[in-house]
NUVEX-758350 format. One record per atom (N, C-alpha, C): residue in three letters; atom name; z, x, y. Coordinates in pm, 1 decimal. Each point is the difference from the previous one (the first is absolute). Layout:
% residues N
SITE domi kedo       pz       px       py
SITE  ALA   CA        Z        X        Y
...
END
This chain:
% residues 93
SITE domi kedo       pz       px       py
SITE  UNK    N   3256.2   1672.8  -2843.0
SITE  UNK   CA   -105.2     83.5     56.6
SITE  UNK    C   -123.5    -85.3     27.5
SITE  UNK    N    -68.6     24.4    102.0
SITE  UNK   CA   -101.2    -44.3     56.1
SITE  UNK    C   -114.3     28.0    -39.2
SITE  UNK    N    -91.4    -83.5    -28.8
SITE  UNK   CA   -126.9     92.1    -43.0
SITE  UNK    C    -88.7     -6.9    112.7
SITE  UNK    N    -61.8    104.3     57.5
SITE  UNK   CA    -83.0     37.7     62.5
SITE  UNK    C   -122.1    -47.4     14.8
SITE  UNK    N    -25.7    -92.3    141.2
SITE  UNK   CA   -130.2    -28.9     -2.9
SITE  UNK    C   -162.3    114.2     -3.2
SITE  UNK    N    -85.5    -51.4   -112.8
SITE  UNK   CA   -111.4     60.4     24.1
SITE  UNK    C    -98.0    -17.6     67.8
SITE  UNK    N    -31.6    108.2    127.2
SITE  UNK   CA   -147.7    -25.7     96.4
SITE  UNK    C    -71.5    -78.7    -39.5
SITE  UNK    N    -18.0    -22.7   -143.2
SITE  UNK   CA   -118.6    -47.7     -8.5
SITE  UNK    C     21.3   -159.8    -76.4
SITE  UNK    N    118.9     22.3     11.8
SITE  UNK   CA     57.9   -183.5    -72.6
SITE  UNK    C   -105.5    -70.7     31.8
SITE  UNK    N    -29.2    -88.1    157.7
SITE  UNK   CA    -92.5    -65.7     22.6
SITE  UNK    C   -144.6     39.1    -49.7
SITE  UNK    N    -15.4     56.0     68.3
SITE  UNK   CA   -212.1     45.9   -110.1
SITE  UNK    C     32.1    -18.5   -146.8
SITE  UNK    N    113.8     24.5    -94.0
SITE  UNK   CA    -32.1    -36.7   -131.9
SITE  UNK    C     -8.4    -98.2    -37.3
SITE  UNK    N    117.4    -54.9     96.9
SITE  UNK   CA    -21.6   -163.5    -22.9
SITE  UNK    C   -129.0   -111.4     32.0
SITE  UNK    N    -63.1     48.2    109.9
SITE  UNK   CA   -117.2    -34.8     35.5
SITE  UNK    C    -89.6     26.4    -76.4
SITE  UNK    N    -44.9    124.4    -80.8
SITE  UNK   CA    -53.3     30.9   -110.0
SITE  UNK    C     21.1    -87.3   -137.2
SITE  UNK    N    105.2    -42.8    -44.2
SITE  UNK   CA     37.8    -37.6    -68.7
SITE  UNK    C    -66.3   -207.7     -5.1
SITE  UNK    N     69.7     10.6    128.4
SITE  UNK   CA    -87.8   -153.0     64.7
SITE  UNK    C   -120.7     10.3    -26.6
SITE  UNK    N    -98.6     80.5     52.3
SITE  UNK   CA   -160.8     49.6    -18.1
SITE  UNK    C    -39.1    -61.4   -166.3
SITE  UNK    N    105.4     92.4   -102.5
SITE  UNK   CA    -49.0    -16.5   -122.5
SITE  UNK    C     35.5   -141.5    -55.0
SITE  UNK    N    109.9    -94.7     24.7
SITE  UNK   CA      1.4    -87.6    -43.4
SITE  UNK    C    -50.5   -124.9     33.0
SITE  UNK    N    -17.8     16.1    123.5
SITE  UNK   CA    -29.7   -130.9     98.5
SITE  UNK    C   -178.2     -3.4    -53.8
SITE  UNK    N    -36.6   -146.5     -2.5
SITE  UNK   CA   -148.5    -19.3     18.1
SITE  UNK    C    -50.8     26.8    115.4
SITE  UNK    N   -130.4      9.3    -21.8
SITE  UNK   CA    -61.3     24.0     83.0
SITE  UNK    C      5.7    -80.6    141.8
SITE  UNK    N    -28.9   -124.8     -2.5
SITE  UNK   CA     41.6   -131.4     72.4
SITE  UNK    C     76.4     -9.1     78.3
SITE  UNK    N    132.8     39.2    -68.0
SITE  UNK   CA    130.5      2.0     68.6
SITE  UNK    C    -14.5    152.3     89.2
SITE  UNK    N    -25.4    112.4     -2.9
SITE  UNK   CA    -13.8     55.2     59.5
SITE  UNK    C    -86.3    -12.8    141.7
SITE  UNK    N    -97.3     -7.4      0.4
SITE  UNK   CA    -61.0    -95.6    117.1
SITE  UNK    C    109.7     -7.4     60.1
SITE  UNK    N     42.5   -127.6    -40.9
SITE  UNK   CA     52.7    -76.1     97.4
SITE  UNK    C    157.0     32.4     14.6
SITE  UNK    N     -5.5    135.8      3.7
SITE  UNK   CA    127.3     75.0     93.6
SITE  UNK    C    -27.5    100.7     94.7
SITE  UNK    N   -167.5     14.3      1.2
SITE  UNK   CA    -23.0     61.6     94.1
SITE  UNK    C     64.7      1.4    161.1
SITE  UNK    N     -7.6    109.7     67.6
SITE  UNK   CA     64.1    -27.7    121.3
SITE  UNK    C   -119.6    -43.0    118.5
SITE  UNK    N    -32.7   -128.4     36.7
SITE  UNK   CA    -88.7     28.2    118.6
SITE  UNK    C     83.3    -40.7    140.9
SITE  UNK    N   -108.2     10.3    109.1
SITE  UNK   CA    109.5    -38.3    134.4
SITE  UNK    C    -47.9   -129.7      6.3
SITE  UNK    N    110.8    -89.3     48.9
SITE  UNK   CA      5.7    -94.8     96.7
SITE  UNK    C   -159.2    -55.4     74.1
SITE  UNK    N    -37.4   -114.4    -24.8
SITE  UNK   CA   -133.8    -32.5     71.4
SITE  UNK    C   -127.6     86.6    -12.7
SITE  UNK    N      0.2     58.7   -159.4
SITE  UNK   CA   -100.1     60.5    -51.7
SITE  UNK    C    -28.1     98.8     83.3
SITE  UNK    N     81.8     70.5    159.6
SITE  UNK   CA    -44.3    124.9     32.3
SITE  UNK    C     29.5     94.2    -84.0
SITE  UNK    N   -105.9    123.5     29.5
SITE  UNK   CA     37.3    123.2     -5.0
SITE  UNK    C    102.6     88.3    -13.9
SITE  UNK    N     33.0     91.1    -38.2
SITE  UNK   CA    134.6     54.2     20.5
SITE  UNK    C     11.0     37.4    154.0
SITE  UNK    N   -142.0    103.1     54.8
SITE  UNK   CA      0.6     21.5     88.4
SITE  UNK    C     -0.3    -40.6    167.6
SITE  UNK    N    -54.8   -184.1    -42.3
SITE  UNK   CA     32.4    -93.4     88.8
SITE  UNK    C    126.8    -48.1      1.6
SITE  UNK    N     48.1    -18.7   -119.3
SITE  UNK   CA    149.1    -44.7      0.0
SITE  UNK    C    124.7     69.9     66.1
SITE  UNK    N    -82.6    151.2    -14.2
SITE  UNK   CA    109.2     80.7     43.8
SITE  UNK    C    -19.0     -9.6    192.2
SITE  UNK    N   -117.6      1.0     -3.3
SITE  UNK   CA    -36.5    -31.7    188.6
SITE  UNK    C     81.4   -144.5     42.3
SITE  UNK    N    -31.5   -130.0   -101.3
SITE  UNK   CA    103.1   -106.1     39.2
SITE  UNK    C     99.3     38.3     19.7
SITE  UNK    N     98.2     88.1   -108.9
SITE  UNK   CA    102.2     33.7     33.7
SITE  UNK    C     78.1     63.1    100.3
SITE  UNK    N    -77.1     77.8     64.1
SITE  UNK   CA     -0.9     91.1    127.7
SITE  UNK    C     24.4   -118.3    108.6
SITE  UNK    N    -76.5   -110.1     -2.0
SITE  UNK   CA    -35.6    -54.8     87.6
SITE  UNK    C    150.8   -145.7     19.6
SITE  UNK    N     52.2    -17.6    -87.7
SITE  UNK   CA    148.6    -48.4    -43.1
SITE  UNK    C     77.6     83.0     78.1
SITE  UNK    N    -20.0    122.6    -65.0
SITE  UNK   CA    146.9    107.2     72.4
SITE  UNK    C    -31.1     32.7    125.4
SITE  UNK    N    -89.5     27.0     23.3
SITE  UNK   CA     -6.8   -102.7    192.2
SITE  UNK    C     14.8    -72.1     80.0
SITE  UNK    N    -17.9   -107.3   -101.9
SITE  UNK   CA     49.3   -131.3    116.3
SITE  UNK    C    145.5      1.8    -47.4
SITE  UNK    N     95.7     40.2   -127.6
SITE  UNK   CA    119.1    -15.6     46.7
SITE  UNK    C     68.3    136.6     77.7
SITE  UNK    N    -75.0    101.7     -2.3
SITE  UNK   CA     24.1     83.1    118.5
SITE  UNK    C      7.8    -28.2    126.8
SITE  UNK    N   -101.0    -73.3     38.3
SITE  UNK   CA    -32.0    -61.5    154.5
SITE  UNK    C     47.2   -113.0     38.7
SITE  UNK    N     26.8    -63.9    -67.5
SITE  UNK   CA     56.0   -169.9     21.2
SITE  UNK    C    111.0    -18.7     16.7
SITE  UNK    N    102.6     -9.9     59.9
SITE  UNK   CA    159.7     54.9     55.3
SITE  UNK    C     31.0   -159.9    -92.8
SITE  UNK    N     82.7     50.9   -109.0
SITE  UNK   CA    116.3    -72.8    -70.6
SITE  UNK    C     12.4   -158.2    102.2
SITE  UNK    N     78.1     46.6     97.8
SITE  UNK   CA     24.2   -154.6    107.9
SITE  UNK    C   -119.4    -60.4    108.5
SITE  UNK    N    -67.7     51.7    -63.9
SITE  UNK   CA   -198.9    -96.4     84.3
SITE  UNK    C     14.6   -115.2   -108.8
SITE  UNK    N     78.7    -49.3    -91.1
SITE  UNK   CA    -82.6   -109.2    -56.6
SITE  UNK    C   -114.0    -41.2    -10.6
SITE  UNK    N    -81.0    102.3    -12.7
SITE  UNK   CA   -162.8    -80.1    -39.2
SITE  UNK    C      2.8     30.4   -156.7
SITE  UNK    N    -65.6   -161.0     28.1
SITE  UNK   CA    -53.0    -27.5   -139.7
SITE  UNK    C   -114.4    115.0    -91.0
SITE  UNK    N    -25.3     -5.8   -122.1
SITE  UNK   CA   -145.8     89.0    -19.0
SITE  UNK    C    -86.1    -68.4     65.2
SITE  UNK    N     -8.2    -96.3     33.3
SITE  UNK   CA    -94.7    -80.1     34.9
SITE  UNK    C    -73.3     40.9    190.7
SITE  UNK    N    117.1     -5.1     21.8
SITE  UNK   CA    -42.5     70.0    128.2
SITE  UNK    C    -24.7    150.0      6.7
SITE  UNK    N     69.7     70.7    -63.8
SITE  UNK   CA    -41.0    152.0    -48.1
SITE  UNK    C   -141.9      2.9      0.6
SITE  UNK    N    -13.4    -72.7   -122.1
SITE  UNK   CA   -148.1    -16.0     -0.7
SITE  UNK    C   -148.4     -1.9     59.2
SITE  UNK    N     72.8   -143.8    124.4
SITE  UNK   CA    -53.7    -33.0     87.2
SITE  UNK    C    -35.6     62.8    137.4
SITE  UNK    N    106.0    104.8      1.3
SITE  UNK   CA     10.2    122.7    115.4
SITE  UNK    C   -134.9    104.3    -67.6
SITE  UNK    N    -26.7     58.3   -185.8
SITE  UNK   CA    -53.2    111.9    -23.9
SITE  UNK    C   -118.9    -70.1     17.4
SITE  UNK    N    -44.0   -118.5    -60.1
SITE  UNK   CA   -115.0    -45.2     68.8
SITE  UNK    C    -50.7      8.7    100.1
SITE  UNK    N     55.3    -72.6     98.5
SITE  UNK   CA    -42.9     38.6    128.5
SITE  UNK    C     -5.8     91.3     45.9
SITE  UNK    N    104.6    122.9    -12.6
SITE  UNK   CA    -54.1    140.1     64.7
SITE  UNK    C   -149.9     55.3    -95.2
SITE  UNK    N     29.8    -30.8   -142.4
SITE  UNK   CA   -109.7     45.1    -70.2
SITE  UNK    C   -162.4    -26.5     69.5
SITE  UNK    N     -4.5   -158.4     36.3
SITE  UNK   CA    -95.3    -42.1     54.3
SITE  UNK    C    -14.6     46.9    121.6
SITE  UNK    N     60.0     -0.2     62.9
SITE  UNK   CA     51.9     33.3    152.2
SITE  UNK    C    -72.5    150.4    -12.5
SITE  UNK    N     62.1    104.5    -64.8
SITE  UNK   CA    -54.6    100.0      8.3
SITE  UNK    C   -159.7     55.1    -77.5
SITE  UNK    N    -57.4    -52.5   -104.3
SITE  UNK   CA   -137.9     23.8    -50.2
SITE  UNK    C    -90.3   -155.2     29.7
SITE  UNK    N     29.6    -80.8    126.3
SITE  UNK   CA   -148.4    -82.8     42.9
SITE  UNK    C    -76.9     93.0     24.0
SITE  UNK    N   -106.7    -67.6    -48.6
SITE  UNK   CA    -97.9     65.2     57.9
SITE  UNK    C    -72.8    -87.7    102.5
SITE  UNK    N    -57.6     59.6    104.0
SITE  UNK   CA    -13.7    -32.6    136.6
SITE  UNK    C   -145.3    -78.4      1.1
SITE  UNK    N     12.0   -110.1     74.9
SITE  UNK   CA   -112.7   -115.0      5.2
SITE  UNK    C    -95.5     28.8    103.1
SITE  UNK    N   -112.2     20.3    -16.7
SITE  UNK   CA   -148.5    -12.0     80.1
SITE  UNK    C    -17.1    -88.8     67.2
SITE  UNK    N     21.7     17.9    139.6
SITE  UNK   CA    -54.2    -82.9     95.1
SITE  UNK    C   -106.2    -72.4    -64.1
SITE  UNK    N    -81.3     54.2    -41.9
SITE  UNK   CA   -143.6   -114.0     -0.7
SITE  UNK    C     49.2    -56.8   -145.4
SITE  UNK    N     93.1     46.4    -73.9
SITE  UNK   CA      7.2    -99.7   -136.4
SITE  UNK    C     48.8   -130.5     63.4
SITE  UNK    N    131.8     72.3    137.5
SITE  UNK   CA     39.9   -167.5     31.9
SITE  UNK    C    -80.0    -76.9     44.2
SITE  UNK    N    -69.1     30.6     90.3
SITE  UNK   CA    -85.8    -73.7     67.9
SITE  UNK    C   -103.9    -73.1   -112.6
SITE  UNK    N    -57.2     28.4   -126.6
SITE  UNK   CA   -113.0    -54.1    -85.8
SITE  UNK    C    143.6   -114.0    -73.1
SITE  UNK    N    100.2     56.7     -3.0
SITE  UNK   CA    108.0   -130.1    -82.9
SITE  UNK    C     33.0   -125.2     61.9
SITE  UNK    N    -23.3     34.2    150.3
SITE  UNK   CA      9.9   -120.9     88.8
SITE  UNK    C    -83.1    -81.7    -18.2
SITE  UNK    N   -151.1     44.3     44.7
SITE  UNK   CA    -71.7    -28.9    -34.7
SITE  UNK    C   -106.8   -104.6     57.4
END
């Protein structure tokens, strides 16, 4: 006969961890993300992954590197902001 797992197996055990573990060691099992973001940025990086392998057709062979190099440029491409005649003209000079 089988004994039956309890809902709550994990949380006791984690509880149990809580009471024995130092303080110290606890710390440092905390969960944080990747490159000290946010959860909520991390989760926007993530969005932004399952896009480009949404959009990027399997047989394009591009590198990330060019991936990259494409979101840049539209990125830039799309928020320049637009240069003043007379700024060019004072840069010439």
């Amino acid at each position: 006969m089988r004994a039956a797992k309890h809902p709550y197996a994990a949380d006791a055990a984690a509880s149990l961890g809580v009471a024995i573990l130092p303080r110290d060691v606890l710390v440092s099992v905390e969960q944080t993300m990747p490159g000290g973001l946010d959860p909520q940025d991390w989760g926007l990086l993530l969005q932004v992954l399952d896009l480009i392998k949404a959009n990027v057709p399997a047989d394009a062979n591009a590198s990330p590197g060019e991936v990259f190099a494409i979101i840049e440029s539209t990125l830039r491409e799309r928020y320049a902001k637009p240069i003043e005649a007379a700024s060019v003209a004072s840069a010439r000079g």
